[in-house]
N, CA and C atoms as an extended XYZ file, in Angstrom:
573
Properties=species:S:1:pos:R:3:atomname:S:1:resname:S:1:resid:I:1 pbc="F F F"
N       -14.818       48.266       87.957 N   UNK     1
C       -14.376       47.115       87.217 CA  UNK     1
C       -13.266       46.409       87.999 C   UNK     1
N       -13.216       44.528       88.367 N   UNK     2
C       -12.431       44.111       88.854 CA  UNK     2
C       -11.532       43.463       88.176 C   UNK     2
N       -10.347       43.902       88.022 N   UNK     3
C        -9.672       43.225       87.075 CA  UNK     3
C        -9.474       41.863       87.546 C   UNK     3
N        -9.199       40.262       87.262 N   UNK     4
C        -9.127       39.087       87.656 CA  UNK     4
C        -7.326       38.859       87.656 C   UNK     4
N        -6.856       38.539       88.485 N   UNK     5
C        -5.026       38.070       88.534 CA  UNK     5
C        -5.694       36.828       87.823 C   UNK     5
N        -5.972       35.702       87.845 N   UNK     6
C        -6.147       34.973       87.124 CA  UNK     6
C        -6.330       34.490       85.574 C   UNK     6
N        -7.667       36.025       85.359 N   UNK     7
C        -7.242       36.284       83.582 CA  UNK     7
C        -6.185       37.107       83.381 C   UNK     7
N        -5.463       37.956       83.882 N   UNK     8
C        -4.052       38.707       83.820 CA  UNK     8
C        -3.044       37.623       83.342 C   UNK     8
N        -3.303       36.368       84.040 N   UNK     9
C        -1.703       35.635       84.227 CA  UNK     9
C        -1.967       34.817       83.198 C   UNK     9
N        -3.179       34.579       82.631 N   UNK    10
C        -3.649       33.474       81.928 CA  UNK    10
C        -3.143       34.190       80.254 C   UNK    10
N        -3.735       35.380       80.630 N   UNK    11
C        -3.587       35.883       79.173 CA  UNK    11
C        -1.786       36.580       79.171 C   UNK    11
N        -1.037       36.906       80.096 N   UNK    12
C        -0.010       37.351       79.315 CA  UNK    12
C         1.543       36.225       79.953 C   UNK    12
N         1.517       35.543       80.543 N   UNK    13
C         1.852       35.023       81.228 CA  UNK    13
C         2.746       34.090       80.203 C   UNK    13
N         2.702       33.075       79.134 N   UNK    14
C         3.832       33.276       77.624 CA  UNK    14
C         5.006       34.004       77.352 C   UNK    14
N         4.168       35.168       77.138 N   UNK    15
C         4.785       36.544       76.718 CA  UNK    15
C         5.635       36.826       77.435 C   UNK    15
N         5.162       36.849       79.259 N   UNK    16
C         6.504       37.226       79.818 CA  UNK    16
C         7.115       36.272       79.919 C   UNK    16
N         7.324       34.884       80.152 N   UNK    17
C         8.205       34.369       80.079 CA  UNK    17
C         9.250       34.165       78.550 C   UNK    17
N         8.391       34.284       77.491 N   UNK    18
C         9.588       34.531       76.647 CA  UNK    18
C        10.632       36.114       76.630 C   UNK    18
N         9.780       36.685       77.493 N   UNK    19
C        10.352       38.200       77.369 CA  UNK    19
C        11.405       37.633       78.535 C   UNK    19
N        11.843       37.312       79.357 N   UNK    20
C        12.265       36.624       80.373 CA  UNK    20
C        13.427       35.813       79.564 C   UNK    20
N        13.189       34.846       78.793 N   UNK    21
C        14.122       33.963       78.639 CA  UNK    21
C        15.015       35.023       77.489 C   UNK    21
N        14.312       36.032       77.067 N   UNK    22
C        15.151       36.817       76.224 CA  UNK    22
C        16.296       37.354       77.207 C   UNK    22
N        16.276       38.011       77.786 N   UNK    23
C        16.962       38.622       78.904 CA  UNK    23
C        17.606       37.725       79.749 C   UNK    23
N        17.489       36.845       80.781 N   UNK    24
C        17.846       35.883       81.701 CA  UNK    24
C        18.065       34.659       80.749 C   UNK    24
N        19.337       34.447       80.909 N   UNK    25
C        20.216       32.889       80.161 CA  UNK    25
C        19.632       31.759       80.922 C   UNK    25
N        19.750       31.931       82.284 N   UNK    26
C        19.319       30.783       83.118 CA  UNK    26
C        18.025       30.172       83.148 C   UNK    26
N        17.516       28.919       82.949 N   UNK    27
C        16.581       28.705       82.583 CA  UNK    27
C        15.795       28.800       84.627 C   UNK    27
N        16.297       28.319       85.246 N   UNK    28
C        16.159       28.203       86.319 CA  UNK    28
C        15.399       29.486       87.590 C   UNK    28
N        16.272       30.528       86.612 N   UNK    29
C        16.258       31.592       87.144 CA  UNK    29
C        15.363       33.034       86.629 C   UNK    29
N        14.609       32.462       85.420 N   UNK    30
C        13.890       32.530       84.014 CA  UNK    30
C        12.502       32.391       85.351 C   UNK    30
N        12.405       30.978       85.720 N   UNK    31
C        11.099       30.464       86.691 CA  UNK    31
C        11.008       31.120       87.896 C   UNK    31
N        12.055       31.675       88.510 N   UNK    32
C        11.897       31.893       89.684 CA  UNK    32
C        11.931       33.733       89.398 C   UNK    32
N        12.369       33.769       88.247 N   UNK    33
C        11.563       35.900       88.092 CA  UNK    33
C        10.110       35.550       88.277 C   UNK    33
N         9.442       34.574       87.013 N   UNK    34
C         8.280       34.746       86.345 CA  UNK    34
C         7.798       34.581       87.690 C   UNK    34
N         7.880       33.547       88.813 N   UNK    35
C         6.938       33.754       90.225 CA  UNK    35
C         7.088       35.039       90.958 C   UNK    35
N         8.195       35.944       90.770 N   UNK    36
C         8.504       36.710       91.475 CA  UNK    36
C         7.386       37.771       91.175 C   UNK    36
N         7.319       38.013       89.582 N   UNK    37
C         6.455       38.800       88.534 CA  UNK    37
C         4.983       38.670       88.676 C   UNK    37
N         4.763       37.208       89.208 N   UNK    38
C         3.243       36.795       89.759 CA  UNK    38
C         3.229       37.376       91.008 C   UNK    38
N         3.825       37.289       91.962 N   UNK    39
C         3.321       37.800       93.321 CA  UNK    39
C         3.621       39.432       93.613 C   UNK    39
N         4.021       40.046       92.782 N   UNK    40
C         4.226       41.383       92.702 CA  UNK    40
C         2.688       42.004       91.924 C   UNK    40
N         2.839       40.709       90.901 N   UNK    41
C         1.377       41.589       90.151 CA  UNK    41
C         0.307       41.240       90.950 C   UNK    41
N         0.057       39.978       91.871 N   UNK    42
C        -1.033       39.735       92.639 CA  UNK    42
C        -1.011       40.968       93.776 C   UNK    42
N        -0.247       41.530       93.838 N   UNK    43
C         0.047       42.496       95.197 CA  UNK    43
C        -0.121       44.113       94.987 C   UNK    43
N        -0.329       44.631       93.239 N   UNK    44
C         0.139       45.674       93.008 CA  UNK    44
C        -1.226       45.654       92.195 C   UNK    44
N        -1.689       44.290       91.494 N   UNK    45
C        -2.271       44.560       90.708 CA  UNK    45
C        -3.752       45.458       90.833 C   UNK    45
N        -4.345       45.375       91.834 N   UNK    46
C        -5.339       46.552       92.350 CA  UNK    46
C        -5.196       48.050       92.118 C   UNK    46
N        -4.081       48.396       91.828 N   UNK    47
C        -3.781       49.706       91.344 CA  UNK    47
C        -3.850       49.888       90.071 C   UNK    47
N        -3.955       49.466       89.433 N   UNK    48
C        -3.821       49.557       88.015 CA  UNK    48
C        -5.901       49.785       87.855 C   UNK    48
N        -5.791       51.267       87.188 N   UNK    49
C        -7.309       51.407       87.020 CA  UNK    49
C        -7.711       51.364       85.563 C   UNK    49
N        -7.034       51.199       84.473 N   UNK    50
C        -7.541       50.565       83.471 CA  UNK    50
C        -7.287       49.037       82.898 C   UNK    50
N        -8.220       48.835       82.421 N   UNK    51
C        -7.736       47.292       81.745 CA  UNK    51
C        -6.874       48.061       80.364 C   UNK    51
N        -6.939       48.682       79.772 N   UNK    52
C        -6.064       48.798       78.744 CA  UNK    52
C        -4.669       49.090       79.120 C   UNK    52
N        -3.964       49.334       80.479 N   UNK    53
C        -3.048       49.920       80.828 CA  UNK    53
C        -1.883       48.287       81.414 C   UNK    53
N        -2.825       47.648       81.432 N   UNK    54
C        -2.577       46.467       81.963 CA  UNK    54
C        -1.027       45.648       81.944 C   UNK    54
N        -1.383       45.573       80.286 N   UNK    55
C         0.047       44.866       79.926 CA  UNK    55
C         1.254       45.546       79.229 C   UNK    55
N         1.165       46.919       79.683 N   UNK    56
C         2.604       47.916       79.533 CA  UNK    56
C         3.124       47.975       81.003 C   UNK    56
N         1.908       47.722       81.919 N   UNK    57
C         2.362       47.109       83.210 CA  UNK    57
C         2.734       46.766       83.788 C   UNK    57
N         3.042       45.536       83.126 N   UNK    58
C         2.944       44.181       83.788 CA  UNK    58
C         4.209       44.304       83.185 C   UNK    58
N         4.804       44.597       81.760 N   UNK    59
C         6.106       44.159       81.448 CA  UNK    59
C         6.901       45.171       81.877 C   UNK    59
N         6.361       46.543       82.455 N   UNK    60
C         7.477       47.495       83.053 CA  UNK    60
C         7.374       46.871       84.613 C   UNK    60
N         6.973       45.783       84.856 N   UNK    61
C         6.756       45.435       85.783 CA  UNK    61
C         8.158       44.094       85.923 C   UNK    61
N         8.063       43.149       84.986 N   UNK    62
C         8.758       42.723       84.461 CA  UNK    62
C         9.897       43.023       84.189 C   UNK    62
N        10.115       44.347       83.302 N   UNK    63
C        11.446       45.334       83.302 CA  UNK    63
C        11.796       45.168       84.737 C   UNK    63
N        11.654       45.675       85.769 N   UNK    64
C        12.088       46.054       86.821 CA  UNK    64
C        12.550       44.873       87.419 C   UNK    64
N        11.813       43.932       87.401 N   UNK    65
C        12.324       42.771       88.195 CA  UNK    65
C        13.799       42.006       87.542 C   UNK    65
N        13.874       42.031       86.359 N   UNK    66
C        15.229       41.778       85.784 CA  UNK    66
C        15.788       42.760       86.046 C   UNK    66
N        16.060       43.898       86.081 N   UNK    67
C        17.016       45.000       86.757 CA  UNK    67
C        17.197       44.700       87.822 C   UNK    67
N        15.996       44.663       89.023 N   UNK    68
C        16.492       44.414       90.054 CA  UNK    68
C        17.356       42.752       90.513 C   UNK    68
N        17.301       41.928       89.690 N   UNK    69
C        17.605       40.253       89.549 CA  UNK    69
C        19.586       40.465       89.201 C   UNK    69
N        19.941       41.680       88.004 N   UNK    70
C        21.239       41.524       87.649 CA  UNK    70
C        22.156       42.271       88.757 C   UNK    70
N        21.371       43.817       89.270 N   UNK    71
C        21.977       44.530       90.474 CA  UNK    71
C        22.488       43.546       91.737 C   UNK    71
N        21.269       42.618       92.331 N   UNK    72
C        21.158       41.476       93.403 CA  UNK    72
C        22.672       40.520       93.104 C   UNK    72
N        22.777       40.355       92.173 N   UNK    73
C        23.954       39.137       91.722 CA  UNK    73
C        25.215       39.207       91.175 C   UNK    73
N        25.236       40.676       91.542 N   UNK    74
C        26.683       41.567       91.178 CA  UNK    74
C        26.877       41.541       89.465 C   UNK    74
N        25.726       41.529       88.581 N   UNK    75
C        26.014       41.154       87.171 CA  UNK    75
C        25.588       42.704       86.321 C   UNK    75
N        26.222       43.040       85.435 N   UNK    76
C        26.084       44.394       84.833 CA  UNK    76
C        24.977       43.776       84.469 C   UNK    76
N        24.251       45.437       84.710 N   UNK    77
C        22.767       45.424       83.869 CA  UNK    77
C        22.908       45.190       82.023 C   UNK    77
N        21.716       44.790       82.101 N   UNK    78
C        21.491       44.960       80.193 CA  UNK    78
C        20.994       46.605       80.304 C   UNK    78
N        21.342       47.066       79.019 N   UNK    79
C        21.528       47.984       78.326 CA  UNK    79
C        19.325       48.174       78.942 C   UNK    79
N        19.154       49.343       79.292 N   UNK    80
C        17.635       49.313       79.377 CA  UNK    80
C        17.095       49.376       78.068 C   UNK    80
N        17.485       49.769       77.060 N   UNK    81
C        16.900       49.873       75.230 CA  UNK    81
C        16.587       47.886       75.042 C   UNK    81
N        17.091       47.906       75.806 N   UNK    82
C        17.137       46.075       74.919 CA  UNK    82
C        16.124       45.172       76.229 C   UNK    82
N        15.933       46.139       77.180 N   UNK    83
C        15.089       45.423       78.261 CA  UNK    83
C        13.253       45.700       77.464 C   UNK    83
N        13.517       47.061       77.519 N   UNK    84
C        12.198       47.682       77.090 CA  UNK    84
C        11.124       46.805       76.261 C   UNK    84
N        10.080       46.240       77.485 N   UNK    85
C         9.199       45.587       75.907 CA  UNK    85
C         8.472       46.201       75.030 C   UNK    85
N         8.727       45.488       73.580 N   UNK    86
C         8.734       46.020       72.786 CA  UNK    86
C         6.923       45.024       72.147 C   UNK    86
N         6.165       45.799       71.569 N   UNK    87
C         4.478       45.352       70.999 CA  UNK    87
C         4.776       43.888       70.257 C   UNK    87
N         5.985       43.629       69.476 N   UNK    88
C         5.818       42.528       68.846 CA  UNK    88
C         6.601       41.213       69.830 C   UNK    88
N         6.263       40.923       71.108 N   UNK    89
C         6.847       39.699       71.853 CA  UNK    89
C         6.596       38.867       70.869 C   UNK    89
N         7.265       37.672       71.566 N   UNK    90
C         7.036       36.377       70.796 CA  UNK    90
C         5.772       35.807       71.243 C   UNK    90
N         4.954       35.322       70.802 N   UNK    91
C         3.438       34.390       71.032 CA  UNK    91
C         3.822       33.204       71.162 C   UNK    91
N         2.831       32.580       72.081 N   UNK    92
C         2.987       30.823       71.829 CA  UNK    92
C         2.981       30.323       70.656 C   UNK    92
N         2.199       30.916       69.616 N   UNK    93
C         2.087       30.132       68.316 CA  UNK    93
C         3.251       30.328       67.914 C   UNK    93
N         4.337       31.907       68.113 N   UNK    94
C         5.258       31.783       67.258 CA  UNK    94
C         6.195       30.635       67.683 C   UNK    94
N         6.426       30.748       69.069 N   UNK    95
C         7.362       29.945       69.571 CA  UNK    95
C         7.153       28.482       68.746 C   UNK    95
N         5.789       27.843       68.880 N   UNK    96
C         6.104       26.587       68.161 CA  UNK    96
C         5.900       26.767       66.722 C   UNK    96
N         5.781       27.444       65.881 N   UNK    97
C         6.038       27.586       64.879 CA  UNK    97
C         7.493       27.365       64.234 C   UNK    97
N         8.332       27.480       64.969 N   UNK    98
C         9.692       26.844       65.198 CA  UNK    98
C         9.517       25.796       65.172 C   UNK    98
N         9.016       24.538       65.630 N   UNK    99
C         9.420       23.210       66.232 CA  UNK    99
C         8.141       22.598       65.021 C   UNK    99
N         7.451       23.092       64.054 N   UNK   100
C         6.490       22.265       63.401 CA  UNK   100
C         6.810       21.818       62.133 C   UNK   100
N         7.928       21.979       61.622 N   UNK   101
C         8.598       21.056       60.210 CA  UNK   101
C         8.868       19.817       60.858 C   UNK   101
N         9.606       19.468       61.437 N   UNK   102
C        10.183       18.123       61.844 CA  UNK   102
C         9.092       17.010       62.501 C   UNK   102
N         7.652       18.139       63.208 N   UNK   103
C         6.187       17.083       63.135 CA  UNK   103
C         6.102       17.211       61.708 C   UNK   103
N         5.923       17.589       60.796 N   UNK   104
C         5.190       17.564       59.406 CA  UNK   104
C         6.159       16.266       58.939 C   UNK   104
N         7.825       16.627       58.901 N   UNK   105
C         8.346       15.218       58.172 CA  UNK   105
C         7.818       14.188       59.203 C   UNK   105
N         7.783       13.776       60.154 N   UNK   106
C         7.224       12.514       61.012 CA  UNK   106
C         6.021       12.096       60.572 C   UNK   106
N         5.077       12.979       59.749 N   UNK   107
C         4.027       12.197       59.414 CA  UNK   107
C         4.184       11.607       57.815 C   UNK   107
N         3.288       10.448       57.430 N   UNK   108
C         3.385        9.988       56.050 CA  UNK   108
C         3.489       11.169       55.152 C   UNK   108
N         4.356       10.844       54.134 N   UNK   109
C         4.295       11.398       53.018 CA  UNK   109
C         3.680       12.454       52.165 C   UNK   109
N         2.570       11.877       52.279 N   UNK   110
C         1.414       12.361       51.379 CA  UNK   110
C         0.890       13.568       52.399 C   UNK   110
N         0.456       13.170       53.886 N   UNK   111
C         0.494       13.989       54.644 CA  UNK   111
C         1.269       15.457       54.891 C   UNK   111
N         2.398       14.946       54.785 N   UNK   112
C         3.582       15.597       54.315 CA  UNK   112
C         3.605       16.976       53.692 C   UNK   112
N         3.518       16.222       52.242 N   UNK   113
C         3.456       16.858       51.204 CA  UNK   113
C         2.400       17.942       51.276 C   UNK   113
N         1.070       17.626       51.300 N   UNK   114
C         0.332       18.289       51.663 CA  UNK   114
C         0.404       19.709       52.607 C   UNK   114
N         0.270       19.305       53.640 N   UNK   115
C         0.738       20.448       55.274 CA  UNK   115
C         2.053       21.100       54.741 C   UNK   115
N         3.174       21.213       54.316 N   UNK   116
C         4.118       21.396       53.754 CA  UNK   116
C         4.071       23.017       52.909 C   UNK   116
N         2.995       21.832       51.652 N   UNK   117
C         2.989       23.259       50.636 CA  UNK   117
C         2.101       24.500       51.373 C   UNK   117
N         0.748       23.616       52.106 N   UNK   118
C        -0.053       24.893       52.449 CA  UNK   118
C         0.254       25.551       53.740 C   UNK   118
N         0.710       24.819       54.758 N   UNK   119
C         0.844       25.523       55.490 CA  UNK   119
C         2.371       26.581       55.894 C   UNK   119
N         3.021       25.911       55.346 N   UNK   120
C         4.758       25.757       55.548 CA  UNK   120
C         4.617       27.262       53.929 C   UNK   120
N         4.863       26.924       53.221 N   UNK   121
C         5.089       27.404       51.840 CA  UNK   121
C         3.468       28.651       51.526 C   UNK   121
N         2.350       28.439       52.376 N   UNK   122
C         1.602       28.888       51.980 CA  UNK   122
C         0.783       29.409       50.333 C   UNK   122
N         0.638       28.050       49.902 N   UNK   123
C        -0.709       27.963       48.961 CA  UNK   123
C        -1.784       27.351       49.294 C   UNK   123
N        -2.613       28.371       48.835 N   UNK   124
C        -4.141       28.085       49.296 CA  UNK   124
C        -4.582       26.736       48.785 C   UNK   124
N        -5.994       26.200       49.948 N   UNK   125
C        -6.357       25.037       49.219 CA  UNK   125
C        -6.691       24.790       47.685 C   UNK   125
N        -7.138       26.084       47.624 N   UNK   126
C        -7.720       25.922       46.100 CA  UNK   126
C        -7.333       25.480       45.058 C   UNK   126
N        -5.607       26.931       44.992 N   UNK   127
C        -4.697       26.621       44.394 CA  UNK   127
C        -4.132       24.953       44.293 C   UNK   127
N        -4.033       24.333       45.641 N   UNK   128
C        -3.172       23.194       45.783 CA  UNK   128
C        -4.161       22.223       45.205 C   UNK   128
N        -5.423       22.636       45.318 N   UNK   129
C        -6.463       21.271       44.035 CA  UNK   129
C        -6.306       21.594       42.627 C   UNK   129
N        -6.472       22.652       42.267 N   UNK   130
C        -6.180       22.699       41.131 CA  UNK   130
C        -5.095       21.913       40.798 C   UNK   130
N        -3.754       22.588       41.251 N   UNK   131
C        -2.263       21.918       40.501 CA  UNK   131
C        -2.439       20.376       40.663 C   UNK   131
N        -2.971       19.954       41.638 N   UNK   132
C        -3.147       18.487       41.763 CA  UNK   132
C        -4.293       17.723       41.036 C   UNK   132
N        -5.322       18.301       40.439 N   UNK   133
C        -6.864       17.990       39.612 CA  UNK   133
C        -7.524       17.188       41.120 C   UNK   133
N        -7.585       17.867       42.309 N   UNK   134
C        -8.301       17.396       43.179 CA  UNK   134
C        -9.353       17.579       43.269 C   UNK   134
N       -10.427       17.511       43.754 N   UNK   135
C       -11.955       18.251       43.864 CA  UNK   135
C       -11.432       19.286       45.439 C   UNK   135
N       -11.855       19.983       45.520 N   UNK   136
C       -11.570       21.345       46.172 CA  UNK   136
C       -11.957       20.354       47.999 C   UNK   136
N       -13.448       20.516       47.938 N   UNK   137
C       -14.056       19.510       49.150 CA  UNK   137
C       -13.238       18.142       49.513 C   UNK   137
N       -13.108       17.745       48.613 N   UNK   138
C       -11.971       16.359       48.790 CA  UNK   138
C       -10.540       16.787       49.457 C   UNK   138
N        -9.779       17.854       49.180 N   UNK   139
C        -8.798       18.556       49.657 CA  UNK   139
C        -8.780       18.669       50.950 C   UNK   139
N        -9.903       20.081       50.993 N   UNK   140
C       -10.296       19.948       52.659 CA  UNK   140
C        -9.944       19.528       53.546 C   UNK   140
N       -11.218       17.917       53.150 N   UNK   141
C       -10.950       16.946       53.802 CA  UNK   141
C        -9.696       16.272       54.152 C   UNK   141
N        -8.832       15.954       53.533 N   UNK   142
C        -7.375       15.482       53.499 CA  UNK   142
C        -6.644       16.514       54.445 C   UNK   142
N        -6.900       17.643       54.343 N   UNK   143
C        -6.247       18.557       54.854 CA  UNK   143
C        -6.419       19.142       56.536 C   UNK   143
N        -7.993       18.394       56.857 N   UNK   144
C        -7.871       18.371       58.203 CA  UNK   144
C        -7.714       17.096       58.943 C   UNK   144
N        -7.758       16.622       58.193 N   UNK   145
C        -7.289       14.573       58.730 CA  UNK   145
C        -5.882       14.967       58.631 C   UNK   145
N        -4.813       15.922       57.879 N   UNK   146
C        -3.650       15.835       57.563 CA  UNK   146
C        -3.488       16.527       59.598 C   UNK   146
N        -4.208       17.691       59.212 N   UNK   147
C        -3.986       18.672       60.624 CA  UNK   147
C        -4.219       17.495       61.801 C   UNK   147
N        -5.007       16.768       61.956 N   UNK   148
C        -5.695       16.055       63.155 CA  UNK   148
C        -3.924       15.275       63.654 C   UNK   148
N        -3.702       14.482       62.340 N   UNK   149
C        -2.531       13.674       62.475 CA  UNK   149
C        -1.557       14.081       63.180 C   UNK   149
N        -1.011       15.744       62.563 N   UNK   150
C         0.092       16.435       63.117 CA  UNK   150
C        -0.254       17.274       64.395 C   UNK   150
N        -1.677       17.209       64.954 N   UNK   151
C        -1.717       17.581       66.154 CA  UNK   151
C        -1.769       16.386       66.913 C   UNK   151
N        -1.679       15.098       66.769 N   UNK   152
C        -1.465       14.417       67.860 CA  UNK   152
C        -0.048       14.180       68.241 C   UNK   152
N         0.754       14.212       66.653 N   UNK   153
C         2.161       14.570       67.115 CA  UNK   153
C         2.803       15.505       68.406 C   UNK   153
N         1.924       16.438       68.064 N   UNK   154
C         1.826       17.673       69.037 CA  UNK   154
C         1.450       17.295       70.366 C   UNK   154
N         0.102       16.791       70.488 N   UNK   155
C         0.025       16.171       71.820 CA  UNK   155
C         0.968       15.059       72.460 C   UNK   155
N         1.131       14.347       71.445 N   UNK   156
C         2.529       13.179       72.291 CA  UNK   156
C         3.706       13.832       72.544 C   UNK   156
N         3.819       15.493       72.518 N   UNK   157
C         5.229       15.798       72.458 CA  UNK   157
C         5.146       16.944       73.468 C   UNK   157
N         3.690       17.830       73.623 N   UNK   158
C         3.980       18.659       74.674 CA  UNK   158
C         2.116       18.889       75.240 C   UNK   158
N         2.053       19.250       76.189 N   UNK   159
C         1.044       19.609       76.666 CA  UNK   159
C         0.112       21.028       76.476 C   UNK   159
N        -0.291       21.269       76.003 N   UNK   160
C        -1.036       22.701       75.798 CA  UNK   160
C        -2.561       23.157       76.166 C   UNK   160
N        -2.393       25.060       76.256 N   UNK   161
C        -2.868       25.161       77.538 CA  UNK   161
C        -3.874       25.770       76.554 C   UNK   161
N        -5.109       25.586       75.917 N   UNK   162
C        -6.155       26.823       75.502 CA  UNK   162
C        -6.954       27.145       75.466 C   UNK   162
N        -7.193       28.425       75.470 N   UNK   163
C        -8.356       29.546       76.126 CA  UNK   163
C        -9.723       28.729       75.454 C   UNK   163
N       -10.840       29.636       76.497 N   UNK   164
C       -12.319       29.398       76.083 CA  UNK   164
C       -12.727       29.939       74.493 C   UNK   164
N       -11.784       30.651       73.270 N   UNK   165
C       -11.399       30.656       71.811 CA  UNK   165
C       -11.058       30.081       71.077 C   UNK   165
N       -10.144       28.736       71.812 N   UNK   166
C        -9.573       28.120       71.153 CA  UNK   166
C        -7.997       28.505       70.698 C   UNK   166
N        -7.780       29.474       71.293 N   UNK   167
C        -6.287       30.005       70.644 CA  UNK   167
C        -5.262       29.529       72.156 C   UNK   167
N        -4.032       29.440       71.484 N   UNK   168
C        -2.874       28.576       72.284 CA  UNK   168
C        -2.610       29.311       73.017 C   UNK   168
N        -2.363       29.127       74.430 N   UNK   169
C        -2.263       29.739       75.651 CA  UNK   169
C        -0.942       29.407       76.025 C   UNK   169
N        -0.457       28.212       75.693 N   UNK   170
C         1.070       28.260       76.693 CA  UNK   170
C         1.219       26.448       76.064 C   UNK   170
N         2.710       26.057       76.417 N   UNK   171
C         2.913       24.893       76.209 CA  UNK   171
C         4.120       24.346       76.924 C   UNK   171
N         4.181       22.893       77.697 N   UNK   172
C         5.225       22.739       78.335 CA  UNK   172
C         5.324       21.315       77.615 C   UNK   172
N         6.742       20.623       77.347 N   UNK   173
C         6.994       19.766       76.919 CA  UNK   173
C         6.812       18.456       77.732 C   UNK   173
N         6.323       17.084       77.120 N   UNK   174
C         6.115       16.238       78.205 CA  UNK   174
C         7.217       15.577       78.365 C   UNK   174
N         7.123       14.897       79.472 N   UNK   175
C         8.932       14.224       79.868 CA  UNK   175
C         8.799       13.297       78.593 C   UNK   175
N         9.768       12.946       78.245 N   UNK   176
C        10.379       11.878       77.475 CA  UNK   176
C         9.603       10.576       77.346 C   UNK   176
N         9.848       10.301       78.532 N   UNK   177
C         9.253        8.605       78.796 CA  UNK   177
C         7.895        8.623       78.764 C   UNK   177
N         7.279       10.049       78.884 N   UNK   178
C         5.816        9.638       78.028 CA  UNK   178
C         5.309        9.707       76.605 C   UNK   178
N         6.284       10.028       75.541 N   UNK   179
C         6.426       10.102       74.343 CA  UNK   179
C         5.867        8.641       73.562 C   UNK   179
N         4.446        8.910       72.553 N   UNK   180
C         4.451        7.109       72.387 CA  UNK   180
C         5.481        6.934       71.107 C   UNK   180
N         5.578        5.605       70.715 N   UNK   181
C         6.668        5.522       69.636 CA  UNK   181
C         5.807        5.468       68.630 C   UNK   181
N         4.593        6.538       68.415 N   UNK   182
C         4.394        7.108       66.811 CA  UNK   182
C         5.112        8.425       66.615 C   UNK   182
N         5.784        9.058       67.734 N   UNK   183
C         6.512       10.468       67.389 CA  UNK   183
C         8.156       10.282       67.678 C   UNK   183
N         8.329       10.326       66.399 N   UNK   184
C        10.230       10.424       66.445 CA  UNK   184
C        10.793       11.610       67.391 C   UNK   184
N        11.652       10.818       68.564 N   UNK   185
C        12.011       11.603       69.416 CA  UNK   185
C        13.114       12.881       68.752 C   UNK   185
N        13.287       12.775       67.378 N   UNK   186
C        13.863       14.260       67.048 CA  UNK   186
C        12.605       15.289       66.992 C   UNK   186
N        11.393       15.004       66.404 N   UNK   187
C        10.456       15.736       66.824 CA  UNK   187
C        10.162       16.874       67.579 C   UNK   187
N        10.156       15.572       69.074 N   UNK   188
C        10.057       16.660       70.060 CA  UNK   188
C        10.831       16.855       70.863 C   UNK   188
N        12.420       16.705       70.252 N   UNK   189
C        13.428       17.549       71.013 CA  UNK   189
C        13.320       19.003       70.053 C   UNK   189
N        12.571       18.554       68.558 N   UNK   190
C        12.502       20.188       68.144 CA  UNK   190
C        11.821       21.704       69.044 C   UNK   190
N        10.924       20.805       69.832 N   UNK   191
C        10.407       21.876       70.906 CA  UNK   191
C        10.969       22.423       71.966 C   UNK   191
């Protein structure tokens, strides 16, 4: 079995960088581990003989390179208990899960209101037709025209990367000056 550096980096490659920005303050220096972490795993990664072994790997792999990053720069190590990755990293979704109230107020009202209770507050569609005397199908509908709306917010505010599933792979914010003026630039300084 050949493992691919390409699906390696594709699939955990998030993860370590938020595991990264946990540890390393510097944003600068955050980018220049995570390449360091790529060409170590492109170089090492042939040794690794299971795919399940992969990504305890890759972040004791990770571990090491921030140890070796604070020793290099005369800076006390972190405590290794607090380096250690731990099964629940942060995900791309969680990360912007942070930054998605302030798209929800940017869109109309009603929109709003909507995305709000169900997604934010979590009640089901059902529930949310009933309390409203909506027809259930009519809801739905509203409710993915509501989603369509607040993902273009999303697109005018950052770029995103996702898999052949459909699930969010990574996201980098777009400069400023390409922001159109349907997204309030508090928005997407929330990201």
């Amino acid at each position: 079995m050949t493992i691919k550096i390409e699906d390696v980096w594709r699939e955990y490659q998030s993860s370590l960088k938020a595991f990264l920005h946990k540890n390393v303050a510097n944003h600068a220096d955050v980018e220049d581990l995570l390449q360091e972490i790529l060409i170590k795993t492109y170089q090492k990664l042939p040794t690794v003989q299971e795919s399940s072994k992969i990504k305890s790997w890759l972040f004791q792999v990770a571990n090491h390179t921030i140890i070796d990053f604070y020793r290099q720069n005369g800076k006390p190590e972190p405590n290794a208990d607090a380096l250690w990755y731990e099964q629940d990293e942060p995900k791309v979704v969680d990360q912007l899960a942070q930054c998605v109230e302030p798209f929800i107020k940017a869109l109309p009202q009603q929109d709003a209101d909507l995305l709000t209770a169900i997604e934010i507050n979590g009640v089901s569609q059902k529930q949310y037709a009933e309390q409203h005397g909506i027809k259930y199908s009519t809801l739905k509908s509203r409710v993915a025209k509501s989603r369509n709306k607040l993902k273009h917010l999303f697109d005018d505010c950052c770029q995103m990367s996702i898999d052949s599933q459909g699930n969010l792979m990574d996201f980098d914010p777009n400069s400023p000056s390409s922001h159109q003026s349907t997204t309030p630039q508090s928005a997407c300084k929330s990201c």
